[in-house]
C-alpha positions as CSV (number, residue, x, y, z in Angstrom):
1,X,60.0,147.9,14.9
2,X,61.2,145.0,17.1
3,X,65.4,146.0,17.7
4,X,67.9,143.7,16.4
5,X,70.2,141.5,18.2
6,X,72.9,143.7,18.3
7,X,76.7,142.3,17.1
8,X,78.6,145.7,18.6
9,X,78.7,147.7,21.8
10,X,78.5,151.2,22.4
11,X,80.3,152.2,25.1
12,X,79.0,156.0,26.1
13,X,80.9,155.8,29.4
14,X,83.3,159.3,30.2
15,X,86.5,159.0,27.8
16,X,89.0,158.1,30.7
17,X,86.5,154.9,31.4
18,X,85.5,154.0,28.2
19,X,88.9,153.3,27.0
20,X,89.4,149.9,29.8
21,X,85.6,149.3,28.9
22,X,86.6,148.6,25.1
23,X,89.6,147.0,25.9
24,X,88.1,144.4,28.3
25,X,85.1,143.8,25.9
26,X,87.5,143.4,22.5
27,X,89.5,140.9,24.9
28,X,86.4,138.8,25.3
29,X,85.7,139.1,21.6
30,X,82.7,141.5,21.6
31,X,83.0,143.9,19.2
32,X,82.8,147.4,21.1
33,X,83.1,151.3,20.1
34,X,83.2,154.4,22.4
35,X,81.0,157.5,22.2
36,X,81.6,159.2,25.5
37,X,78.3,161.0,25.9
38,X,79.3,162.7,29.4
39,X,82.3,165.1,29.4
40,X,84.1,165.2,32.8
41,X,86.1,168.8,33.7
42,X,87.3,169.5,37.1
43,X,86.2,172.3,38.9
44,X,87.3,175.6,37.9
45,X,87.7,176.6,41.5
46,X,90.5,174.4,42.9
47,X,89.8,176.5,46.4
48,X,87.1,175.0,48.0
49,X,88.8,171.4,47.0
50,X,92.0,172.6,49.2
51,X,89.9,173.9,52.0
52,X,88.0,170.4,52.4
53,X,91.6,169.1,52.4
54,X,93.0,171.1,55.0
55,X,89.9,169.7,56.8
56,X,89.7,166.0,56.8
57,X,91.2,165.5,60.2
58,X,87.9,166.8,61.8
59,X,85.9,164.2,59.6
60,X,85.3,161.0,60.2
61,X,83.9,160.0,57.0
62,X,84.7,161.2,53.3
63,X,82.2,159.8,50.8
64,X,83.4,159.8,47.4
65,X,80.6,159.3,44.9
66,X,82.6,158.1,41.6
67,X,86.2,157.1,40.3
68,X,86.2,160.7,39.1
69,X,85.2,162.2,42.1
70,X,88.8,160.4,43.5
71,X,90.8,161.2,40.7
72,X,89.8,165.8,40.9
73,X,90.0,165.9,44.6
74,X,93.7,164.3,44.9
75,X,94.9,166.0,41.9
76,X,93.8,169.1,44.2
77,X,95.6,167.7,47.4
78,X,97.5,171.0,49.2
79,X,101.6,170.1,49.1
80,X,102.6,167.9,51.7
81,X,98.7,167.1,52.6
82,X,98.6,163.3,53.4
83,X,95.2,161.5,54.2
84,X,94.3,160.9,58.2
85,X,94.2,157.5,58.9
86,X,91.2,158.1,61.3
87,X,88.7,158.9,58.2
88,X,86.8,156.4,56.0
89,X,86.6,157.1,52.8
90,X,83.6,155.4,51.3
91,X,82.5,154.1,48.0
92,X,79.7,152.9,45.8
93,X,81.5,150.7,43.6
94,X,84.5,148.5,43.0
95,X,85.5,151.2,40.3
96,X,85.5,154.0,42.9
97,X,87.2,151.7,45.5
98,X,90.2,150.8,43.2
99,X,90.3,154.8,42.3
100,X,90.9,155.3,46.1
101,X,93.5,152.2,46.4
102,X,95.4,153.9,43.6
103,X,95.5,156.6,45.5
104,X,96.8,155.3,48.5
105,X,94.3,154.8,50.4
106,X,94.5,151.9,53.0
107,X,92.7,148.8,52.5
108,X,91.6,149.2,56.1
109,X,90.2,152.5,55.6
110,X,87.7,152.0,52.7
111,X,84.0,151.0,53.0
112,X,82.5,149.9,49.9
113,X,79.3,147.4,49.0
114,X,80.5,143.9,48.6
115,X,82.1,142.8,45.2
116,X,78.5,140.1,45.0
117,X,76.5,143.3,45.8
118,X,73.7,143.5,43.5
119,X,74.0,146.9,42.8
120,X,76.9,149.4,43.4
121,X,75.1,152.5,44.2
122,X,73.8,155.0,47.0
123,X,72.0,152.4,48.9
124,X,74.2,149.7,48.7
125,X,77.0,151.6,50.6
126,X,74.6,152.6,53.5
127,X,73.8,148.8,54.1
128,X,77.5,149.0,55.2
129,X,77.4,152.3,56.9
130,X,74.3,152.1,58.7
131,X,76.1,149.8,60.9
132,X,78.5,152.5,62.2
133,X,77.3,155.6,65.2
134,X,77.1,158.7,63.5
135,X,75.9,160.2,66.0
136,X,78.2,163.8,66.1
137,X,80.3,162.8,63.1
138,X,81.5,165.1,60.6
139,X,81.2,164.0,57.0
140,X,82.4,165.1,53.8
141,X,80.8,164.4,50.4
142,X,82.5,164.6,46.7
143,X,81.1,164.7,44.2
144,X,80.5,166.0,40.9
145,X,78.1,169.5,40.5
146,X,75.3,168.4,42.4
147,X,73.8,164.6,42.6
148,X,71.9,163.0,44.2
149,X,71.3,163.9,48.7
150,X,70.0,160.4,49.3
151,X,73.2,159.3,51.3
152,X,73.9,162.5,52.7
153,X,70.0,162.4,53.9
154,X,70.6,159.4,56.0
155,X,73.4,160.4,57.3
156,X,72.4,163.7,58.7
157,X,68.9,161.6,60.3
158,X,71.9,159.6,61.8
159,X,73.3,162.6,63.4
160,X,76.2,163.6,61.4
161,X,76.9,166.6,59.9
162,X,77.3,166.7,56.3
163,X,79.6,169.0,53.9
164,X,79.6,168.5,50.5
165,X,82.5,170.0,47.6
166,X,82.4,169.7,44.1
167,X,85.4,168.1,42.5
168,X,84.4,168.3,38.8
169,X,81.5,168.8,36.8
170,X,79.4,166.8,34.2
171,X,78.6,168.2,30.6
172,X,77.2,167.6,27.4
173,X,80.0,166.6,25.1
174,X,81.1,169.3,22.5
175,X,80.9,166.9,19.3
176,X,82.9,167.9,16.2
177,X,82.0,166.5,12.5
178,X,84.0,163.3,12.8
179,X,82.0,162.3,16.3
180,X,78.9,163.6,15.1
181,X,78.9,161.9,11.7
182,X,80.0,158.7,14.2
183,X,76.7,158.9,16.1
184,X,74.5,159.6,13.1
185,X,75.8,155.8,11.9
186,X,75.1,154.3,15.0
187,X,71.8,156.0,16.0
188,X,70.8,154.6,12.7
189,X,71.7,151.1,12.7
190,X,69.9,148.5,14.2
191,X,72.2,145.9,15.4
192,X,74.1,148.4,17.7
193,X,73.4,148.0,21.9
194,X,73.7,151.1,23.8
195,X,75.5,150.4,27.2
196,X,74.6,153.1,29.6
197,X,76.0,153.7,33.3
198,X,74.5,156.9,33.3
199,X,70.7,158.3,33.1
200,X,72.7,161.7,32.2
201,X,74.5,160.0,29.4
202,X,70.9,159.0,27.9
203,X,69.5,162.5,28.3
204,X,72.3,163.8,26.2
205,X,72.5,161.4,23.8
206,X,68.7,162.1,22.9
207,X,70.1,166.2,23.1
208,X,72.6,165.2,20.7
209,X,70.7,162.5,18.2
210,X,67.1,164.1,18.4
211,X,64.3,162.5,20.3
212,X,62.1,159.2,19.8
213,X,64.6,157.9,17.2
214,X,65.6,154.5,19.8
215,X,62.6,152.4,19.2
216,X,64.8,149.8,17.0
217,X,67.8,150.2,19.6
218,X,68.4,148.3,22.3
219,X,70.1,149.8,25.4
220,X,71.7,147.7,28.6
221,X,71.6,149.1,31.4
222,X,73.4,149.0,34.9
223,X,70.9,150.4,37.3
224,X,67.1,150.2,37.1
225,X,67.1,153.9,37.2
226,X,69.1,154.2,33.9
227,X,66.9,151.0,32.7
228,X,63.9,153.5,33.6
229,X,65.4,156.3,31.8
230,X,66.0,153.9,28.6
231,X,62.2,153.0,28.8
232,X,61.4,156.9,29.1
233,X,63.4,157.7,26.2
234,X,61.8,155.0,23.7
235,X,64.3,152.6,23.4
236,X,62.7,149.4,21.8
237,X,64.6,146.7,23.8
238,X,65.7,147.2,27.5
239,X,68.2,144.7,29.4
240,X,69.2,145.2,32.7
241,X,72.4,144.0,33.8
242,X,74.9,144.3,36.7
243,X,77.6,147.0,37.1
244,X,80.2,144.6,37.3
245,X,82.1,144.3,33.9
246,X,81.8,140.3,34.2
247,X,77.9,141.1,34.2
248,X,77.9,143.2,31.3
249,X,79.4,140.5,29.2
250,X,77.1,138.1,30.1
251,X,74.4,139.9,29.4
252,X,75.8,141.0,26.1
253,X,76.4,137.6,25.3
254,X,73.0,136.7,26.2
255,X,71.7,139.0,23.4
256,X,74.2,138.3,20.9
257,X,73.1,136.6,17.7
């Protein structure tokens, strides 16, 4: 069954980022829902968070793998712990950059891809840290219960020495009758697109729905991983688009009726 062009968005993003998501869609009059399909929780052990704290002025580099990663590790920050302003703290995306301007980071201090990169991810940051000497650094990765090594991987073959701290974890959304009744009508209607930021949120959306129901669906996706993921899964129409929110509503309006 060949999908239809789709006249709403569904936004599966984490509830705290879905919210802007709809807003910013509505304003350019694309009809958008959200059905957060990962749930964010912060780590039930606040210790480890505080330790890496109380140690960022042997580091030269903190790594910060998502606006959510930001948001658990500060709202762990020790009283009267401020951030050295000899340590980068790196990001993948704008989205993770403006988490750390919000929280005070310096401009000066934050290495993230270009806002024209092509794709905010792992490998785009490195193109701008690859430049540096790592040589006997000490680094410090956030994230969120495990992830992807990659970046830590190249920076250990650059010499540094790498730490990593979980700041919160992903889960599979606990869905009560209202939500699930919610994705029951949009799994079954065909002039839905599925935006996904996230290969997790596709694996629990098929948990959640039931497997090889997509082939009438189309999903857009902001990585060629998740675009992968989409194909894996079934889905009948696949768009790959940038991360960027101007991006997304391109391509959504390039799909439109």
């Amino acid at each position: 069954m060949k999908p239809a062009r789709p006249t709403c968005v569904v936004v599966t993003r984490p509830a705290e980022q879905a919210g802007p998501w709809i807003d910013v869609l509505r304003d350019r009059g694309i009809d958008a829902v959200a059905l957060p399909l990962i749930d964010i929780v912060g780590a039930a052990d606040r210790a480890p968070l505080e330790a890496a704290w109380r140690s960022l002025s042997t580091r030269r580099l903190a790594i910060f793998v998502s606006a959510n990663a930001v948001h658990h590790f500060f709202a762990a920050r020790p009283a009267g712990a401020t951030w050295p302003a000899t340590v980068l703290a790196a990001a993948p995306g704008l989205g993770t950059a403006g988490a750390l301007r919000q929280a005070g980071i310096d401009d000066a201090l934050i290495v993230a891809p270009p806002a024209d990169a092509a794709q905010f991810d792992s490998e785009s940051l490195w193109l701008r840290l690859c430049e540096r000497d790592w040589a006997g650094a000490s680094a410090l990765v956030v994230r969120g219960g495990g992830g992807r090594d990659w970046l830590a991987d190249r920076l250990a073959e650059a010499g540094a020495t790498v730490d990593r701290v979980d700041a919160y974890a992903r889960s599979l959304p606990a869905f009560d009758a209202g939500d699930r009744a919610k994705l029951e009508s949009l799994a079954g209607s065909g002039d839905v697109a599925w935006l996904f930021s996230s290969s997790q949120a596709i694996a629990h959306l098929e948990q959640l729905a039931g497997f090889g129901r997509w082939a009438g669906a189309t999903a857009i996706a902001t990585h060629p991983r998740i675009a992968e993921k989409a194909r894996q899964a079934g889905f009948g129409r696949v768009v790959e688009a940038g991360p960027a929110i101007d991006a997304v509503v391109a391509c959504i309006q390039s799909i439109r009726p």
